[in-house]
py3Dmol code that shows the C-alpha trace and the ligand (Angstrom):
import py3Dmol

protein = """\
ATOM      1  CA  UNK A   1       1.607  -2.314  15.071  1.00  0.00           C
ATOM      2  CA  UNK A   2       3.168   1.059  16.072  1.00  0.00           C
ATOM      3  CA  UNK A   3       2.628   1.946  12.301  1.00  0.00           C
ATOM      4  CA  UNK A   4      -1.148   2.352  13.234  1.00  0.00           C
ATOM      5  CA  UNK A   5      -2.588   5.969  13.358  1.00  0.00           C
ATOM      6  CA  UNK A   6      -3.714   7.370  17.204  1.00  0.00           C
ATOM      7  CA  UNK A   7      -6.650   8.793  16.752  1.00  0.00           C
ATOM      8  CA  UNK A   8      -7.587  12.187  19.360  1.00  0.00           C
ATOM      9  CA  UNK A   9     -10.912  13.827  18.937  1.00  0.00           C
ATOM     10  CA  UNK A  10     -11.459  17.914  19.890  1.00  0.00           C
ATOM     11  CA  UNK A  11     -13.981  19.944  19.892  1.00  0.00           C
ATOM     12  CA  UNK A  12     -13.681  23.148  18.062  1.00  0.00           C
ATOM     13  CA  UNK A  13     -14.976  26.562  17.788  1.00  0.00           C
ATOM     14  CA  UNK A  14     -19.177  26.921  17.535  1.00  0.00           C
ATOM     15  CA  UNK A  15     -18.963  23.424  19.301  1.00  0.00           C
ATOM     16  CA  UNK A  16     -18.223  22.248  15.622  1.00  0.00           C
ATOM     17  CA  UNK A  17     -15.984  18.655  15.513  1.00  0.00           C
ATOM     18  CA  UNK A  18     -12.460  18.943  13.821  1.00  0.00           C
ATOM     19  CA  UNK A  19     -11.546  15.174  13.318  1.00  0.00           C
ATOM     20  CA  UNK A  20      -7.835  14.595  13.680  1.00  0.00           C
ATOM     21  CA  UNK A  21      -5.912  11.428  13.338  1.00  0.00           C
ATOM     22  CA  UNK A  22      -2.151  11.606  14.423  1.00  0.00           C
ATOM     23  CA  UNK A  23      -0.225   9.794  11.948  1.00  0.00           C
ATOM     24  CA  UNK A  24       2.913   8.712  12.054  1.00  0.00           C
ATOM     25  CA  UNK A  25       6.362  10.157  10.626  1.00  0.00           C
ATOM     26  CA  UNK A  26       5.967   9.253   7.208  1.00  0.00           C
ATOM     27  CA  UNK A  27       2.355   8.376   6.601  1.00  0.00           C
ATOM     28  CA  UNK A  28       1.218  11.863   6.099  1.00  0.00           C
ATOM     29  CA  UNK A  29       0.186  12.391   3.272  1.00  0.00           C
ATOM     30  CA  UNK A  30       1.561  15.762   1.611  1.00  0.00           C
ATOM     31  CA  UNK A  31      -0.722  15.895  -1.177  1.00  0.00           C
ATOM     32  CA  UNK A  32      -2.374  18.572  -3.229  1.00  0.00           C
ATOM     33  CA  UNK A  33      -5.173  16.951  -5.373  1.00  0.00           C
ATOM     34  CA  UNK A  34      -8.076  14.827  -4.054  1.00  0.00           C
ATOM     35  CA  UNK A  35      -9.061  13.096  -7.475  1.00  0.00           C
ATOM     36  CA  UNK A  36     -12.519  12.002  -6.340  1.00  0.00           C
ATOM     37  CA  UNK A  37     -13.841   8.613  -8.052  1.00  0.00           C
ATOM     38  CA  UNK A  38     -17.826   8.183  -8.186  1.00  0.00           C
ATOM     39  CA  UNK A  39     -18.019   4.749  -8.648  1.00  0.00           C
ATOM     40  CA  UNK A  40     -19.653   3.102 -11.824  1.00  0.00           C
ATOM     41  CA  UNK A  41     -21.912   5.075 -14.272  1.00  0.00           C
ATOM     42  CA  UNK A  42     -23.428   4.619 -17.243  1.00  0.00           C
ATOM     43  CA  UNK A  43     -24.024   1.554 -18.489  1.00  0.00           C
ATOM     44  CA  UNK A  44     -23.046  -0.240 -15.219  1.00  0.00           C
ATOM     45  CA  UNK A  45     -25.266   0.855 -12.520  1.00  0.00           C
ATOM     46  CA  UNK A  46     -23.629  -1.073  -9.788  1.00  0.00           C
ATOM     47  CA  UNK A  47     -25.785  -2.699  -6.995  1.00  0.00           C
ATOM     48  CA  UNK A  48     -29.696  -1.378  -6.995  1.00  0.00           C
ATOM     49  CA  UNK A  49     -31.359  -2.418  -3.913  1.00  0.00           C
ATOM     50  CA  UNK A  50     -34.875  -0.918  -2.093  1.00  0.00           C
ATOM     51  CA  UNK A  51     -34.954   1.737  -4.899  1.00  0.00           C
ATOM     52  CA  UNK A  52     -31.886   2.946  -5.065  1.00  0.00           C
ATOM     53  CA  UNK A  53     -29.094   2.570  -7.552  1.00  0.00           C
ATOM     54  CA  UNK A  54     -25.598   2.468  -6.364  1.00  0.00           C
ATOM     55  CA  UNK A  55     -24.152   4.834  -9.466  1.00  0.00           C
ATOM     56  CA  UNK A  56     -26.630   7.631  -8.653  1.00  0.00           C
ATOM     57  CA  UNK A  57     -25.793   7.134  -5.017  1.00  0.00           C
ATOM     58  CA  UNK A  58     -21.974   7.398  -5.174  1.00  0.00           C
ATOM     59  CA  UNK A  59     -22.112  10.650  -8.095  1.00  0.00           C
ATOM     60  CA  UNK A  60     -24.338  12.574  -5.440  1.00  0.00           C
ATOM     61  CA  UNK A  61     -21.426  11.514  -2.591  1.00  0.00           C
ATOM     62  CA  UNK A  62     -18.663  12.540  -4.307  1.00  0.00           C
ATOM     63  CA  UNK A  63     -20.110  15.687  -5.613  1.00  0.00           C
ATOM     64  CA  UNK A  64     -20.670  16.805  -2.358  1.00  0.00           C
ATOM     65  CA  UNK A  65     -17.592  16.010  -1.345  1.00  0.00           C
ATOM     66  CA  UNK A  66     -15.649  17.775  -4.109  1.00  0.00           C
ATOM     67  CA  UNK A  67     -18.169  21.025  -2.725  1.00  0.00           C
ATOM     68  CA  UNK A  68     -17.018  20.266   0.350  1.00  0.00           C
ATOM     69  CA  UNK A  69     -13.377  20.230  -0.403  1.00  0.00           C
ATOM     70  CA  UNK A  70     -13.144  23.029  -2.709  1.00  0.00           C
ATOM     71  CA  UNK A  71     -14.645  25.063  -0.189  1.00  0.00           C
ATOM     72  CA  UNK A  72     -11.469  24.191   2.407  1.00  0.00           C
ATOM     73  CA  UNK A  73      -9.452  25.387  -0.919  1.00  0.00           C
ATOM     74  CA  UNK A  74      -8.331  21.946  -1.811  1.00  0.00           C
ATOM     75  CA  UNK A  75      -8.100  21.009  -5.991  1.00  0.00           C
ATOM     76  CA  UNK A  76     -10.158  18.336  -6.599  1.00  0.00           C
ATOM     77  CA  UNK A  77     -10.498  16.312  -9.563  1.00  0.00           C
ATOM     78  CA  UNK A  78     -13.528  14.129 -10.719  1.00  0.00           C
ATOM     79  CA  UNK A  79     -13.429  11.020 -12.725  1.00  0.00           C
ATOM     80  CA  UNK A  80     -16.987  11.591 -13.308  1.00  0.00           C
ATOM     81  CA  UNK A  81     -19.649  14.328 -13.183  1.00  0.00           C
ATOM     82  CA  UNK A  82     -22.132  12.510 -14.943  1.00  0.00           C
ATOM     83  CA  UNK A  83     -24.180   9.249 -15.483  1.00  0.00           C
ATOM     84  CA  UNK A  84     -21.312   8.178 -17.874  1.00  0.00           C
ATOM     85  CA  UNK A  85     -19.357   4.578 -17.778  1.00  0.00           C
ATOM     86  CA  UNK A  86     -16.035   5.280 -17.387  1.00  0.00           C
ATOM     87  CA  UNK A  87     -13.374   2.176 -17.588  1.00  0.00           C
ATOM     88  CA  UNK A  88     -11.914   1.050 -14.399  1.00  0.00           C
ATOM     89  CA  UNK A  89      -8.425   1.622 -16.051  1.00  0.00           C
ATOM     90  CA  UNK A  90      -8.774   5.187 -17.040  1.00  0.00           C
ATOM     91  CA  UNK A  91     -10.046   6.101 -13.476  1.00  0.00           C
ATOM     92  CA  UNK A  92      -6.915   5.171 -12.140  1.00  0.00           C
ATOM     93  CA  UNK A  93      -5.165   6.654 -15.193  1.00  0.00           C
ATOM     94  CA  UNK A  94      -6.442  10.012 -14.200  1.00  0.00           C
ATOM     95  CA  UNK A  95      -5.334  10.033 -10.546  1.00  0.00           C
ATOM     96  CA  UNK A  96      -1.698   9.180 -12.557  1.00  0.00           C
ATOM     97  CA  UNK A  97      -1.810  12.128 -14.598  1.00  0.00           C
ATOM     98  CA  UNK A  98      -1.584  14.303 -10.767  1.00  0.00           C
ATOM     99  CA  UNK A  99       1.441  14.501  -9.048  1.00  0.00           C
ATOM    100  CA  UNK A 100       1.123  14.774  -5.066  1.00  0.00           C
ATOM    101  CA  UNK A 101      -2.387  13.109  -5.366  1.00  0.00           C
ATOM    102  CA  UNK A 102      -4.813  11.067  -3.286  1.00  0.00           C
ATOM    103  CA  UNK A 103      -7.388   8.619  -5.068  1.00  0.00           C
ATOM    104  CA  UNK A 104     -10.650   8.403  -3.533  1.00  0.00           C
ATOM    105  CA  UNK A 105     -13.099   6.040  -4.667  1.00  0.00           C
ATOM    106  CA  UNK A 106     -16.800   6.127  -3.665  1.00  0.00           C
ATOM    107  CA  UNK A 107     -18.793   2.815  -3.345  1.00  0.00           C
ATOM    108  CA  UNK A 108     -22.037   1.506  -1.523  1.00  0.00           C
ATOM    109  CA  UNK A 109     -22.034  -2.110  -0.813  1.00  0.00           C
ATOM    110  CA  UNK A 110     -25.144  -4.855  -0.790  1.00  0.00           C
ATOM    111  CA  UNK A 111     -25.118  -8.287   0.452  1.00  0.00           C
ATOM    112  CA  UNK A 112     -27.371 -11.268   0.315  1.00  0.00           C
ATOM    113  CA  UNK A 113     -27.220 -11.684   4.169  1.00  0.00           C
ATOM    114  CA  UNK A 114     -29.842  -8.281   4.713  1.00  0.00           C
ATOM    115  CA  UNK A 115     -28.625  -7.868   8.425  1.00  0.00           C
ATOM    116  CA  UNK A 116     -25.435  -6.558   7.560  1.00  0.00           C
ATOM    117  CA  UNK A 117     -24.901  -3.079   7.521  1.00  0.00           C
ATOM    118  CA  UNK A 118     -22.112  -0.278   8.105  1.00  0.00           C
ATOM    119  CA  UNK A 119     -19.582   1.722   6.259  1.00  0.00           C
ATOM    120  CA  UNK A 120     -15.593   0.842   5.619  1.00  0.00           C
ATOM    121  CA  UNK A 121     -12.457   1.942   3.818  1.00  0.00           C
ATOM    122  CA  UNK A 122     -10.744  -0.506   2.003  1.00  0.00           C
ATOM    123  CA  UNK A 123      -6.818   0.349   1.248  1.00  0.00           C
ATOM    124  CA  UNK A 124      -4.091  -1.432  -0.445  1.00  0.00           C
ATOM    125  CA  UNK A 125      -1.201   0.410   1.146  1.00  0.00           C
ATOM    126  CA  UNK A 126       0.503   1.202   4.125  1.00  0.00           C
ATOM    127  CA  UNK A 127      -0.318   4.895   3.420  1.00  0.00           C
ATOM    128  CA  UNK A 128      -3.864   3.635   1.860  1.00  0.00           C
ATOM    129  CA  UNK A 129      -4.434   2.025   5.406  1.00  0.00           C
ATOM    130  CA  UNK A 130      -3.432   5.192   7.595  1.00  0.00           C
ATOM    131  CA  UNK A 131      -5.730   7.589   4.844  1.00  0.00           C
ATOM    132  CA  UNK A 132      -8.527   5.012   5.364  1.00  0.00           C
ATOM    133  CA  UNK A 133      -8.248   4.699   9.046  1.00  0.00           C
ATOM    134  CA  UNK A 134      -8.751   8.228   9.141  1.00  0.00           C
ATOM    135  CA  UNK A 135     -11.408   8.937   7.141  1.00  0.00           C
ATOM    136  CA  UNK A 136     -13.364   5.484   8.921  1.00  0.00           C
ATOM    137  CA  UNK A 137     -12.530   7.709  12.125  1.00  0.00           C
ATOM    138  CA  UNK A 138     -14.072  10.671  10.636  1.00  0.00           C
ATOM    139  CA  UNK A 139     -16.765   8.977   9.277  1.00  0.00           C
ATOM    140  CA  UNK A 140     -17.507   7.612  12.622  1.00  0.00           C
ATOM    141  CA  UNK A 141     -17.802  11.069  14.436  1.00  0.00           C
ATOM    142  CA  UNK A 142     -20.006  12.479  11.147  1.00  0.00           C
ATOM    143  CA  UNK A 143     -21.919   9.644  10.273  1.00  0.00           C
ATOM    144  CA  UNK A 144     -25.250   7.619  12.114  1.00  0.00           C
ATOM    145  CA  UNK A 145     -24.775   4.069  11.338  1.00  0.00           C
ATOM    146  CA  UNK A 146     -21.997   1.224  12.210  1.00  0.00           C
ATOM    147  CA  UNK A 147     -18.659   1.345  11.289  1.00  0.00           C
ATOM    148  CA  UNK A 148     -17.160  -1.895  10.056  1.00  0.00           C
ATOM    149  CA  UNK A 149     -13.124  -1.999   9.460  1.00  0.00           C
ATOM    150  CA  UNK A 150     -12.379  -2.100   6.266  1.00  0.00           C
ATOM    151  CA  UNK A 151      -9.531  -3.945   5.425  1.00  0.00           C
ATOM    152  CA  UNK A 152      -6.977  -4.944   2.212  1.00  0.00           C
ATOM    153  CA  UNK A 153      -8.431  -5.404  -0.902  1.00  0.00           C
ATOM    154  CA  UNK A 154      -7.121  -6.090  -4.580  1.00  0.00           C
ATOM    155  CA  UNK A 155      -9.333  -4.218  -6.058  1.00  0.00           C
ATOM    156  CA  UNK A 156      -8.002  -3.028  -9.732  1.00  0.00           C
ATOM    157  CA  UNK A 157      -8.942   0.552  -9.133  1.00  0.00           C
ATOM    158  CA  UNK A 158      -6.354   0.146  -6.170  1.00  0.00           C
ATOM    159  CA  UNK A 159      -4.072  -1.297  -7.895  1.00  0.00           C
ATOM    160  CA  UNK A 160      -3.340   0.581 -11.129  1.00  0.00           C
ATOM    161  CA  UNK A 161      -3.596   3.589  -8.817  1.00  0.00           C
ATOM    162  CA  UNK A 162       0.259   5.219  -8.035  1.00  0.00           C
ATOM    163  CA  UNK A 163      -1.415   7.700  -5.714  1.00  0.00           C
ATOM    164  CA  UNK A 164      -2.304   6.917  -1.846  1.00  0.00           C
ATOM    165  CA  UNK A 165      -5.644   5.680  -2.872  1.00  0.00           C
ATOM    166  CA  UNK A 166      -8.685   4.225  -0.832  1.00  0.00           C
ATOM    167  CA  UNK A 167     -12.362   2.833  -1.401  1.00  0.00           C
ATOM    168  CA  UNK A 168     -14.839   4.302   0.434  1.00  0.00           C
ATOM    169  CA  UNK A 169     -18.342   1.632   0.688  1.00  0.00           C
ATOM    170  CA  UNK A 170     -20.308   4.500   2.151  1.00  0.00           C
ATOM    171  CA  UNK A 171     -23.214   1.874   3.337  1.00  0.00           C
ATOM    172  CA  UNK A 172     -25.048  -1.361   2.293  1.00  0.00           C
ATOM    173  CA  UNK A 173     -28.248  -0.596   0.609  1.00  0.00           C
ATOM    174  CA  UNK A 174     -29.338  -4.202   0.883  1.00  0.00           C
ATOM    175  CA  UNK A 175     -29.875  -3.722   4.542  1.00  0.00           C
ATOM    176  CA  UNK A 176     -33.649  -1.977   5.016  1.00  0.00           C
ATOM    177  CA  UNK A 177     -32.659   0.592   7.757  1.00  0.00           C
ATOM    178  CA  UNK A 178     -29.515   1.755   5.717  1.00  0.00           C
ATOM    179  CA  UNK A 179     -31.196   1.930   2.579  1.00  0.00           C
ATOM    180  CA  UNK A 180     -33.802   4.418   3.936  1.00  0.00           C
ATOM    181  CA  UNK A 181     -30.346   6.401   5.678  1.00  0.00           C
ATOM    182  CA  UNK A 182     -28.882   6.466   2.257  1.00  0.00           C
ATOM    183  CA  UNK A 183     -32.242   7.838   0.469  1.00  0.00           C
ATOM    184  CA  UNK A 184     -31.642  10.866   2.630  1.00  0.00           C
ATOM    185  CA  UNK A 185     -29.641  13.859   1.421  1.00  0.00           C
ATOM    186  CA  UNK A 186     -28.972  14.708   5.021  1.00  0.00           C
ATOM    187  CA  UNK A 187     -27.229  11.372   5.694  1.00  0.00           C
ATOM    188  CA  UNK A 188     -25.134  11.353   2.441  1.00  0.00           C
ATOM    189  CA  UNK A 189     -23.701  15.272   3.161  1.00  0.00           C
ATOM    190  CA  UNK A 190     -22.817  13.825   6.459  1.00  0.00           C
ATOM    191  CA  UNK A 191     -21.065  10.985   4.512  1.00  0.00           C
ATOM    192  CA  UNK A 192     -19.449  13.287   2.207  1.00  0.00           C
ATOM    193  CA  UNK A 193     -18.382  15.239   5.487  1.00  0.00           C
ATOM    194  CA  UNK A 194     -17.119  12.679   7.139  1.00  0.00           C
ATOM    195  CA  UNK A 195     -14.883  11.583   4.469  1.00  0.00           C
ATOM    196  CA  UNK A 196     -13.944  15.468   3.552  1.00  0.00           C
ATOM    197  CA  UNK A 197     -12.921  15.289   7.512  1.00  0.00           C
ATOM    198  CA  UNK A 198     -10.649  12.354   7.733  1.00  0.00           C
ATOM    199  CA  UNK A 199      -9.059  14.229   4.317  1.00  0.00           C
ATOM    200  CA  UNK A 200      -8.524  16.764   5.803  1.00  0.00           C
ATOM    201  CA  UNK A 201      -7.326  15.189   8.911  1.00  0.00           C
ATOM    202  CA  UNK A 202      -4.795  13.353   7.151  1.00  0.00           C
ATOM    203  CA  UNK A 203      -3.204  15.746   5.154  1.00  0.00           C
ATOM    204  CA  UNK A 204       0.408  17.009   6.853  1.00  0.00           C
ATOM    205  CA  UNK A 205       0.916  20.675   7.350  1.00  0.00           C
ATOM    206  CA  UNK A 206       3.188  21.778   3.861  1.00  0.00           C
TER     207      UNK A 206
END
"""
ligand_1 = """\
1
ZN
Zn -19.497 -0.396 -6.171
"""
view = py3Dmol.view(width=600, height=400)
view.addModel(protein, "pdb")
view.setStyle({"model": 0}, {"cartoon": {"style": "trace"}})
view.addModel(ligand_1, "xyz")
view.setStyle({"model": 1}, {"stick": {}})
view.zoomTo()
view.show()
């Protein structure tokens, strides 16, 4: 489809990687808020495989990347900061509350089959699919592990959300190798950067 992103790579100053995804006339997205979505909390602790919990997992992601983001001077807004539950509906009622926003919802993934492994965006958009294609690009450059395409999804977090919004699974925590990637603070500030970068990347000059 000509609607797809091209993708370029350069390298920047202090050899450090600026991700940049050339979208299309009209998929830029001009926004000014990145309302950041931890997902679950609380009383619903997601998917707990090898140790880990998926709520804890995703909170420490998308703190980082709200750091990460206010430190390129970008207003950020968190549906959680906390181990609290907070309903699927009022996540998406917060992004509504923010005009020019983008809703970005952090996830890790687990599946019976253990071999299966990688991170993906999941969109249900046209301008959900450029933002995620640029932030799996991003991810790609930042991030050790496979990259899986993400792809449409229903997901009611998508749905009630007006914004350009997006699902980030960051890994699957079912598969050994990833699991012991996902324990490591190193690997989930690189996940939090990659996603910051294909943001970033995304986000038209105003
Ligand atoms: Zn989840």
């Amino acid at each position: 489809m000509s609607a797809a992103p091209r993708h370029t790579c350069v390298h920047g100053i202090l050899g450090a990687v600026i991700c940049l995804c050339l979208l299309p006339a009209g998929l830029a997205h001009a926004f000014s808020t990145v309302v950041i979505d931890a997902g679950h909390g609380g009383k619903d602790p997601g998917c707990h495989w090898n140790g880990l919990v998926e709520k804890d997992l995703c909170l420490d992601v998308a703190r980082r990347l709200n750091s990460i983001l206010q430190g390129k001077g970008v207003k950020t807004v968190m549906t959680r900061t906390d181990d609290t539950y907070v309903e699927l509906s009022d996540r998406a009622g917060i992004a509504n509350r923010h005009e020019d926003a983008i809703f970005v919802s952090i996830h890790f993934n687990a599946s019976r089959d253990h071999s299966v492994s990688g991170f993906e965006v999941h969109h249900r958009s046209k301008k959900g699919l450029a933002l995620a294609q640029c932030i799996e690009k991003c991810m790609g450059e930042a991030v050790k592990g496979r990259k899986r395409d993400g792809d449409w999804q229903d997901y009611k977090v998508l749905r009630e959300t007006q914004a350009t919004a997006v699902l980030v699974e960051c890994g699957f925590i079912s598969h050994k190798g990833e699991a012991a990637r996902c324990a490591d603070p190193d690997h989930r500030q690189a996940l939090a950067q990659g996603i910051a970068n294909g943001i970033l990347a995304a986000k038209s000059k105003q």
